[in-house]
N, C-alpha and C positions, 0 to 999 in steps of 0.2 A: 635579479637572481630568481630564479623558478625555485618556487617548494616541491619537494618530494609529494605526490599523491599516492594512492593505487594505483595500480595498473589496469583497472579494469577500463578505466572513462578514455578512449580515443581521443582524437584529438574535436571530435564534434564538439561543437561550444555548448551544445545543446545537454551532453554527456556533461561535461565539464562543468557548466552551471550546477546542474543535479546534483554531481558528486559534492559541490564545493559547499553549495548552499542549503542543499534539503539533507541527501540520504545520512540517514542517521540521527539527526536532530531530533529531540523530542518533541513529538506533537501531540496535545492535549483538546484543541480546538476539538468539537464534535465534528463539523462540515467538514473539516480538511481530512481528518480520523473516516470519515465515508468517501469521499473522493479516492482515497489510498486503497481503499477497498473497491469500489468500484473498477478503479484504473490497473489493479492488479489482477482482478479476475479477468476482464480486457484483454491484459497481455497474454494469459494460459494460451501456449505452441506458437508465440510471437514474441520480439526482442522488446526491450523497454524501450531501443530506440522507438519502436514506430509509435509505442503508444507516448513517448513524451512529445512527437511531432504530430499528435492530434489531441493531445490535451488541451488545448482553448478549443478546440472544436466539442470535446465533449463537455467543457465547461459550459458554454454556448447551449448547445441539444440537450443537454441534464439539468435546468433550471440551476447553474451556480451550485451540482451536487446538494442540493436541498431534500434533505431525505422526505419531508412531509411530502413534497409533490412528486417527488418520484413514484412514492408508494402510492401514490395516487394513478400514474399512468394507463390509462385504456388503450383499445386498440387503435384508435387514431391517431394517439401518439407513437404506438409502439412504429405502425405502417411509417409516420414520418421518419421516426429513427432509423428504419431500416434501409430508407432511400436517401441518408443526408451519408454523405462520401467525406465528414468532416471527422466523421466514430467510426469504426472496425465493427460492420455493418453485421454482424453472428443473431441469428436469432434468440437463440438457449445466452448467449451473453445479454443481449439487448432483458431477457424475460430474467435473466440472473439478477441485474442490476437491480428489475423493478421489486422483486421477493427479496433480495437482500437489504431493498430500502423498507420492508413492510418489517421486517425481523429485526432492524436496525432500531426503528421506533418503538418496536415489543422490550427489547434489551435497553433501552434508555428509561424505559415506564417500569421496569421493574428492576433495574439498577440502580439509577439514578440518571445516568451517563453512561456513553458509550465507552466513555475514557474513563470511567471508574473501573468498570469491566474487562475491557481489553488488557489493561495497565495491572490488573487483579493476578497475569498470568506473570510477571516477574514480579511482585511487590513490590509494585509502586514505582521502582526504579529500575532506568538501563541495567541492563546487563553487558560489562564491557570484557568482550573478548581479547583477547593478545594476540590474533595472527602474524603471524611473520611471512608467510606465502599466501598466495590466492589461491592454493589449490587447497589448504587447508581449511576455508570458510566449509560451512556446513551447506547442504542444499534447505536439511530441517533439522530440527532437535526435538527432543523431549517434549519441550513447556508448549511450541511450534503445533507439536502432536497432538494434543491435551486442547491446546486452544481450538484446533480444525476439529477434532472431536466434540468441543460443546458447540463451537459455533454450527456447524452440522446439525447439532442435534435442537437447534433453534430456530433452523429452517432456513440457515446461510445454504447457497449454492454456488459455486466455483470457488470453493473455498478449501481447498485440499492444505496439505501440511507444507507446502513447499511453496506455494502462493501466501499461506500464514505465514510463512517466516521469512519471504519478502515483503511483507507488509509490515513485520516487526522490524525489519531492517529500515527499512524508508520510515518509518516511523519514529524511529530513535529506541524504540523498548530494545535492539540491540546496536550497539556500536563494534560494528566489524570493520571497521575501518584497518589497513595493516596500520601496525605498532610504527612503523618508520612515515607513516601519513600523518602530514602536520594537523591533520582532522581530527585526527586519535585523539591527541592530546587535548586539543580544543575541546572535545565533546567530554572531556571528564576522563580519558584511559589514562592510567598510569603505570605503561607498558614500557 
């Protein structure tokens, strides 16, 4: 007997995984908390399929999203990332990723953590929505707004309101899961 999901995950297994097992979960790890960020700036005018069918690739070319050595990267590295066909080879992405790893280490040194921080824009906990329709998720919200505003003003780059509140999403800080998705419920809704 199939469970009720969203509607959004096709039938890709690849989608289906995602849905079933990551999006929405909270995540606290720092490295996985920067991967989600790197991997969602990546996607900005691209579907998340393509960037979940190159995520070991950029696991692979981004040292294991290890922000020290990202932030590290020079131009010999950058030139390699630009010819490896395993990442969505964007220059301004490629130089995004490496500024948002030098920012990412600024905001862990004078936070504590990146996940003390990020997690600072809902108190501490999910925010669980009740949609009943897909049309009704948000593209961004408020808190969404508020976080692209200080991250911006930290020296994050691809980081608009609409990329933040997919990375709130995939992150678990919000559970938009629809109410009738046996996810919902698993993650804490009590819709």
């Amino acid at each position: 007997m199939s469970r009720e999901r969203c509607p959004w995950p096709t039938k890709d297994p690849l989608l289906l995984a995602y849905h079933d097992q990551e999006w929405g979960v909270p995540v606290h790890d720092e490295r996985a908390l920067f991967e989600f960020l790197i991997l969602e700036g990546a996607q900005a005018g691209l579907s998340w399929t393509t960037v979940l069918r190159k995520r070991e690739g950029y696991r692979a070319a981004f040292d294991g999203f290890d922000p020290e050595r990202v932030a590290g990267y020079g131009p010999a590295k950058v030139a390699e990332l630009l010819s490896n066909p395993g990442i969505i080879r964007n220059q301004a992405k490629v130089a995004a990723a490496i500024s948002n790893a030098q920012a990412f280490l600024a905001v862990q040194r004078e936070h504590g953590s990146f996940d003390r921080f990020i997690w600072s824009f809902v108190d501490g906990a999910p925010v669980h929505n009740a949609w009943t329709r897909l049309d009704q998720l948000p593209v961004t919200t408020p808190s969404a707004e508020r976080l692209s505003r200080e991250l911006k003003r930290l020296g994050f780059r691809f980081i608009g309101p609409t990329i933040v509140y997919a990375h709130m999403q995939a992150t678990g800080m919000v559970n938009d899961h629809l109410v009738s998705c046996y996810r919902y419920r698993e993650l804490g809704g009590q819709g």
